[in-house]
C-alpha positions in Angstrom: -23.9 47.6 24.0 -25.5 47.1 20.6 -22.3 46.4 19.4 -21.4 43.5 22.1 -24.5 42.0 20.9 -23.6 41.5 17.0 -20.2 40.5 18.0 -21.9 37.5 20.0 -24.2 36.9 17.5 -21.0 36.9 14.7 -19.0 34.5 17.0 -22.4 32.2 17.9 -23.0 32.2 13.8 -19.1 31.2 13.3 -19.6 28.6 16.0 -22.5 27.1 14.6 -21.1 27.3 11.3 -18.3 24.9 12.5 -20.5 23.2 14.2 -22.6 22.0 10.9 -19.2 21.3 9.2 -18.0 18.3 12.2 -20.0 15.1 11.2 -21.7 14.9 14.6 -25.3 14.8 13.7 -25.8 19.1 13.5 -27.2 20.1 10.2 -28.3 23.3 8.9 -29.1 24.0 5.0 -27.8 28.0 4.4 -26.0 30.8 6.4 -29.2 32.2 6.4 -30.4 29.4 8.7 -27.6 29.7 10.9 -27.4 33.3 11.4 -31.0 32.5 12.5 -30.2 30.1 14.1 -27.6 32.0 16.1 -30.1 34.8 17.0 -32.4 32.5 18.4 -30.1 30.2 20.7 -28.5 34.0 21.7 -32.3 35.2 22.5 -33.0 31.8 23.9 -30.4 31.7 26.3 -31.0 35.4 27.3 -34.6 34.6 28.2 -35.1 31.0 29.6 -31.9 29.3 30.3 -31.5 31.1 33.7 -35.0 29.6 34.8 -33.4 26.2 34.1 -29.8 27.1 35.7 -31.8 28.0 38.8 -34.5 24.8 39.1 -31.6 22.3 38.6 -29.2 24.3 40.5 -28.9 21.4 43.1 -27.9 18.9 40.4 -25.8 21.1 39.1 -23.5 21.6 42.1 -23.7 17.7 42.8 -22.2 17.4 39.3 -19.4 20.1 39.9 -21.2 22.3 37.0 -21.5 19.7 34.1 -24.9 20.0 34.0 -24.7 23.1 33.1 -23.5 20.9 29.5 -27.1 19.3 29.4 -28.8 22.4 29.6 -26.9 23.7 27.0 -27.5 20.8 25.0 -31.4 21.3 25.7 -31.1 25.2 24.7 -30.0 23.5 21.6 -33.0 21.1 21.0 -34.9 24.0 21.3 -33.5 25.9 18.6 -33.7 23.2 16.5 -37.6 23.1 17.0 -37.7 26.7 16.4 -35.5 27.5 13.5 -36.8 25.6 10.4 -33.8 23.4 8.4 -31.7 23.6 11.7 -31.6 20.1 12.4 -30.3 18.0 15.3 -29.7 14.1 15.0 -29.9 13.1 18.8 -29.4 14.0 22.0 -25.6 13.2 22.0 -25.8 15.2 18.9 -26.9 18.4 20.6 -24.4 18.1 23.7 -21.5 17.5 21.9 -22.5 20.2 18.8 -23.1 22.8 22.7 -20.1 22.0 23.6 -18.1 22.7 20.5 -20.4 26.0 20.1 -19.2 26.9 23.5 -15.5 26.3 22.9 -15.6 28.1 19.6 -17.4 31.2 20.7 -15.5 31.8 24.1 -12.2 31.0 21.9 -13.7 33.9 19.4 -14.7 36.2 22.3 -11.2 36.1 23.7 -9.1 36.6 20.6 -11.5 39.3 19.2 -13.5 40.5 22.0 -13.0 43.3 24.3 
């Protein structure tokens, strides 16, 4: 169990990583900010993103799940307010840097994961 955790937490810290390096408006000064970064969006989306995939379940079903991109983008925002140095230019920003963390880490979890 301990050990599916730090693999998530590698591949959300590799994702971020490539993340800062695409000129879309995601900025982070060190790896040490985006290891933190990673630990926080992993803790983050462990602990309130349900609540929000549950109150805007209805929208999400209307929009055939993409949505579920906007909250993801929001989980995002609020990293950036928590984690000091990890910046986020705008909102486009934020759901296009979630949706390029999302690629990356499933694309990680399926070549290296269990």
């Amino acid at each position: 169990m301990l050990s599916g955790f730090l693999m998530r937490w590698l591949f959300n810290s590799i994702a971020i990583w490539v993340t800062t390096l695409l000129p879309i408006g995601v900025t982070a000064p060190d790896t040490k900010t985006i290891i933190l970064a990673a630990l926080v969006l992993g803790l983050v989306n462990a602990s309130i993103r349900w609540m929000f995939i549950i109150l805007t379940l209805p929208l999400t079903i209307l929009t055939l799940g993409l949505f579920t991109l906007v909250i993801n983008a929001l989980m995002l925002y609020i990293v950036s307010a928590v984690v000091s140095g990890f910046l986020i230019a705008n909102f486009w920003s934020a759901l296009v840097g979630a949706v390029i963390i999302a690629i990356v880490s499933t694309g990680l979890s399926h070549l290296f994961g269990r």
